[in-house]
C-alpha positions in Angstrom: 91.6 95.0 108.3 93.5 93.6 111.3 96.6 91.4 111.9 96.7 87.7 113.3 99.0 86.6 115.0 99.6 82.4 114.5 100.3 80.0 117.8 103.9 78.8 117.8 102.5 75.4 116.8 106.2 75.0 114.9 109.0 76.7 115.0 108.7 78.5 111.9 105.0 79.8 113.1 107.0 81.5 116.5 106.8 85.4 115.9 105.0 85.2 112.6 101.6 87.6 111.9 99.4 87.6 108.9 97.2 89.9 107.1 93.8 88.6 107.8 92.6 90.1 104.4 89.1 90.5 106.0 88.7 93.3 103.4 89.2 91.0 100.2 86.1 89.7 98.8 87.4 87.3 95.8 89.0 84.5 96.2 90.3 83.9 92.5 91.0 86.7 89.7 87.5 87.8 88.7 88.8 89.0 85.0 91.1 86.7 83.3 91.2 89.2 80.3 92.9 91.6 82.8 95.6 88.8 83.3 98.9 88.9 81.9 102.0 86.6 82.0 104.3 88.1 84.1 108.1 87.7 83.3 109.9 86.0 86.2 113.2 87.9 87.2 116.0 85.5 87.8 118.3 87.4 88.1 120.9 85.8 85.5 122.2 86.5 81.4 123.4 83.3 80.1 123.8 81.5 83.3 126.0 84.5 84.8 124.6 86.6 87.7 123.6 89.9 86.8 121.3 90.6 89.7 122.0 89.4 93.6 119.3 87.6 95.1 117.0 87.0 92.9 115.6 83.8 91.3 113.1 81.0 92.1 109.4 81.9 93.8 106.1 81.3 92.7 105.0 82.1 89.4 102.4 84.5 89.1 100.4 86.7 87.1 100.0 90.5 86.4 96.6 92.5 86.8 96.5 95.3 84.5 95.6 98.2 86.7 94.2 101.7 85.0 96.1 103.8 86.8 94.8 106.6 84.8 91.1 106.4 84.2 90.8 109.4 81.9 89.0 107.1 79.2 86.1 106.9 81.4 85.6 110.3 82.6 82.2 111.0 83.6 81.2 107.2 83.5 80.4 105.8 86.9 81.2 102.5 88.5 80.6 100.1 91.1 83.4 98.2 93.0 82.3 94.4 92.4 85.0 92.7 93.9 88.2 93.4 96.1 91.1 91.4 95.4 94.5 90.5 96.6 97.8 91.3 94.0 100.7 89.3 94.6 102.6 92.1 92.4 102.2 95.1 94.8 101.2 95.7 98.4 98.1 97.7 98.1 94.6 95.3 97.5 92.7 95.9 94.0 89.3 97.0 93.5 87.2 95.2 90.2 85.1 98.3 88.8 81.9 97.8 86.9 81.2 100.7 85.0 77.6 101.6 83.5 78.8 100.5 80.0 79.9 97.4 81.3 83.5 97.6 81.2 85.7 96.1 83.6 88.9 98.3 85.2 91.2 97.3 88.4 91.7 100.1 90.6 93.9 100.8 93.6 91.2 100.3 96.8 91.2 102.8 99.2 91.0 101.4 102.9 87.4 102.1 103.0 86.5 100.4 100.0 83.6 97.9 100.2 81.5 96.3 97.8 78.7 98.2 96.2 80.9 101.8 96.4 80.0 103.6 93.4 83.3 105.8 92.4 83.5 108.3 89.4 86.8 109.7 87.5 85.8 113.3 86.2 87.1 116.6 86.2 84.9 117.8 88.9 83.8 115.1 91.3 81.9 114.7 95.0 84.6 114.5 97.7 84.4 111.2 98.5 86.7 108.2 99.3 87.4 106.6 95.6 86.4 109.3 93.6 89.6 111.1 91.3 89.3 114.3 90.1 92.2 117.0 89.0 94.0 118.6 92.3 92.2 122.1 91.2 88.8 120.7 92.5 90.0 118.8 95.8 89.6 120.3 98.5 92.5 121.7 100.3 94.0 119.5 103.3 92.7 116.0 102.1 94.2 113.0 101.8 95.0 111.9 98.0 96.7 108.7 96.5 97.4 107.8 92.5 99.3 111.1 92.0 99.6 111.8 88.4 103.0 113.7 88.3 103.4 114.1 84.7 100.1 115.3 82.8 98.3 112.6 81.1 100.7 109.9 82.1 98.6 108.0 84.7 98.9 108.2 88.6 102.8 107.5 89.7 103.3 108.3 92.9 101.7 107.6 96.3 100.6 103.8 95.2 101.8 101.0 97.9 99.9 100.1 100.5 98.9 102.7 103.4 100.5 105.4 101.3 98.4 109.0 101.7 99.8 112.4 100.5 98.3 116.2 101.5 97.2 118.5 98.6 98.3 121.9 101.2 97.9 124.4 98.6 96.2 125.7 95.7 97.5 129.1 96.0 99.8 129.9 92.7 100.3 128.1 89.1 100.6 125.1 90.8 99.1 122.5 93.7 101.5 121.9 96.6 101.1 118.3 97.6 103.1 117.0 100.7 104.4 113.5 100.6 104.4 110.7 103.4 108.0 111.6 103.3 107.8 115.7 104.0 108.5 116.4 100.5 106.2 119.1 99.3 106.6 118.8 95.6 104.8 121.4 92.9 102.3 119.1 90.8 100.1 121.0 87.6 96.3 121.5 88.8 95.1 120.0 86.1 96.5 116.6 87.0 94.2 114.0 88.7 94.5 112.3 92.0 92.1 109.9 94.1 90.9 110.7 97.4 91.7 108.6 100.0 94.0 106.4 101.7 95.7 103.1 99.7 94.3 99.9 101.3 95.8 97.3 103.4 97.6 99.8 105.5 99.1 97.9 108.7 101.1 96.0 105.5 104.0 97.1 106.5 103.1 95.1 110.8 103.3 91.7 108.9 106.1 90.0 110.6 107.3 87.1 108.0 108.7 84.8 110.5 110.6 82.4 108.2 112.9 82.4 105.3 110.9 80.2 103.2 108.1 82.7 102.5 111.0 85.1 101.0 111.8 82.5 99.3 108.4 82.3 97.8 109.0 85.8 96.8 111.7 85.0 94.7 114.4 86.2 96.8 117.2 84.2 98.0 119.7 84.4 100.6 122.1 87.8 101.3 125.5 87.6 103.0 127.5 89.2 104.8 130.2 90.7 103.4 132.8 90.1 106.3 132.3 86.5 106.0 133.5 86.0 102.5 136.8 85.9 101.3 138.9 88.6 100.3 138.4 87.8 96.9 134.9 88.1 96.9 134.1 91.1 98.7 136.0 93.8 100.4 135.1 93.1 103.8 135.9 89.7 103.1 139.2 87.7 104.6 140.7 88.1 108.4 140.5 85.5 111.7 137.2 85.1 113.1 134.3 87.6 113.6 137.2 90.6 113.0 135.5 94.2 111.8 135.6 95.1 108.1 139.5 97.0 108.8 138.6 99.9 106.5 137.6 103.6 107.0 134.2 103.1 105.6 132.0 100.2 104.3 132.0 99.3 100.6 129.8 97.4 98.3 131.4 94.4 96.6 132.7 96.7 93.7 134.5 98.8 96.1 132.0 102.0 96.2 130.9 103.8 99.3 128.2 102.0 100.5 126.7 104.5 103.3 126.2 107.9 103.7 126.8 109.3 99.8 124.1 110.7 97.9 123.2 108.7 94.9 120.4 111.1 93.0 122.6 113.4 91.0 121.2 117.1 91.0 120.6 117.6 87.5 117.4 115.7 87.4 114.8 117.2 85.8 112.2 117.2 88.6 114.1 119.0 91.1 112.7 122.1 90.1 109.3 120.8 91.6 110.5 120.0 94.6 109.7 122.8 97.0 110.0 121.6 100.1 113.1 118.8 100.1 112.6 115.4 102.3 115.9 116.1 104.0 115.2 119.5 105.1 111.7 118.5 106.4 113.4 115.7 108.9 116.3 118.2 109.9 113.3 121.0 111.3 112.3 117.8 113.1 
C-alpha cells in the first residue's frame, strides 16, 4: 500500500494525498447477495434537526461482513478478491470456501489473492487465520476481538488497528489495546491474527470540503460566531474569546475535560490495565 500524493493542478488538488489502493483487486462488488441497502442518515425527524452535520453524500451500499465465522469452523477458504468498503476504513477480503460459500472478511495487510485462511479452534499461526486466544501464541498481533463469547469479533476492526494477546497466565487472556488498555477477554473467545489492512489510512490528507461532503457530512461552526441565542459562545464585537470560565456545548454542558463513561458499566471489571493510567506511566 502506499500514498500518492496529486500535483496542485487546481486548487482543490494543493495538499491532497490518496490511497493508491494498490492492494484492492476488484473493481465492483463481487457478491451482490452480500449487498444490502444501506439507510442514509440525514440527520432530521420531520424536517427538524436531530443530529448536527449530517445529511446529503453519496448513496451507498452495505457488505455484510461475518465478523464471526464460527459457522464455518474447520472449513477452509481462499481469498478471491480484495475489495474497497465505503462503510468502514479497513479493505474487505471475498472468501471462497471448499463448499462454495461466499463470506467478506476483514483483510489483514498482508492479504493477497490465493491466501488460504481457516476459522477453527486450533489453527496454524498465520496471517488471516482465527482461532480462540487459548491457542495463539503469546505476544502476537490479533484483530476481530470477540469480547463477548459467541457474539462475533467487536473490537480492534478499523483500518491499521492491531492488539497484543500478553498473557495466558490465569482464567483469562490479557489482550493489550492500541490504546494501553489491557482488558481481561475469556480464552475461549476467537481472534484473527494479524494486522487490519489499509494501515497508512489514517496519512490521507482530504484536501477539500467537497469530498466530506461526499461523506455525508456538512459544514461545523464555530460557536463564537453565532449569536447569543444560538450557542453560548455566541454574541460580542468581533473575534472576542467565548467570556466564560470553561467552554460549553450548545446546550450549556461542559464541553472539555469531564468524563462522560459513567463507572457503573458493566465491562469495567475487565479492564485491568486502564488507558489513562498507561499514558500517565508515559
Amino acid at each position: 500500500m502506499g500514498i500518492r500524493v496529486l500535483k496542485p493542478n487546481t486548487n482543490a488538488q494543493r495538499n491532497t494525498s490518496i490511497n493508491d489502493r494498490s492492494q484492492v483487486t476488484a473493481k465492483k462488488p463481487a457478491v451482490k447477495s452480500l449487498l444490502r441497502v444501506a439507510k442514509k442518515v440525514t440527520g432530521r425527524s420531520k424536517g427538524t434537526i436531530t443530529i448536527r452535520h449530517r445529511g446529503g453524500g453519496i448513496r451507498s451500499r452495505y457488505r455484510m461482513v461475518d465478523f464471526n465465522g464460527t459457522d464455518k469452523l474447520g472449513v477452509p477458504g481462499v481469498i478471491n478478491e480484495i475489495e474497497y468498503d465505503p462503510k468502514r476504513t479497513a479493505f474487505l477480503s471475498l472468501v471462497v470456501f471448499k463448499d462454495g460459500d461466499k463470506r467478506y472478511q476483514l483483510a489483514h495487510r498482508k492479504a493477497k489473492v490465493g491466501d488460504e485462511v481457516v476459522t477453527d479452534i486450533k489453527a496454524k499461526a498465520q496471517d488471516g487465520n482465527r482461532m480462540q486466544l487459548q491457542n495463539i501464541p503469546v505476544g502476537f498481533s490479533i484483530y476481530n476481538l470477540e469480547v463477548t463469547p459467541n457474539k462475533g469479533g467487536q473490537a480492534v476492526r478499523s483500518a491499521g488497528q492491531k492488539a497484543t494477546l500478553v498473557s495466558l497466565e490465569g482464567e483469562k487472556a490479557q489482550v493489550k489495546l492500541s490504546s494501553g488498555e489491557v482488558r481481561l477477554v475469556e480464552k475461549t473467545n476467537y481472534a484473527t491474527i494479524g494486522v487490519v489492512s489499509n494501515e497508512e489510512h489514517a496519512l490521507v490528507k482530504v484536501g477539500k470540503a467537497g469530498s466530506v461532503r461526499h461523506k455525508g457530512r456538512r459544514p461545523q461552526v464555530r460557536g463564537k460566531a453565532m449569536n447569543p441565542c444560538d450557542h453560548p459562545h455566541g454574541g460580542g464585537e468581533g473575534g472576542c474569546p467565548i467570556g466564560m470560565k470553561y467552554p460549553k456545548t450548545p446546550w450549556g454542558a461542559h464541553a472539555l475535560g469531564v468524563k462522560t463513561r459513567k463507572n457503573n458499566k458493566a465491562s469495567s471489571k475487565s479492564i485491568l490495565v486502564s488507558r489513562h493510567r498507561a499514558k500517565a506511566k508515559k
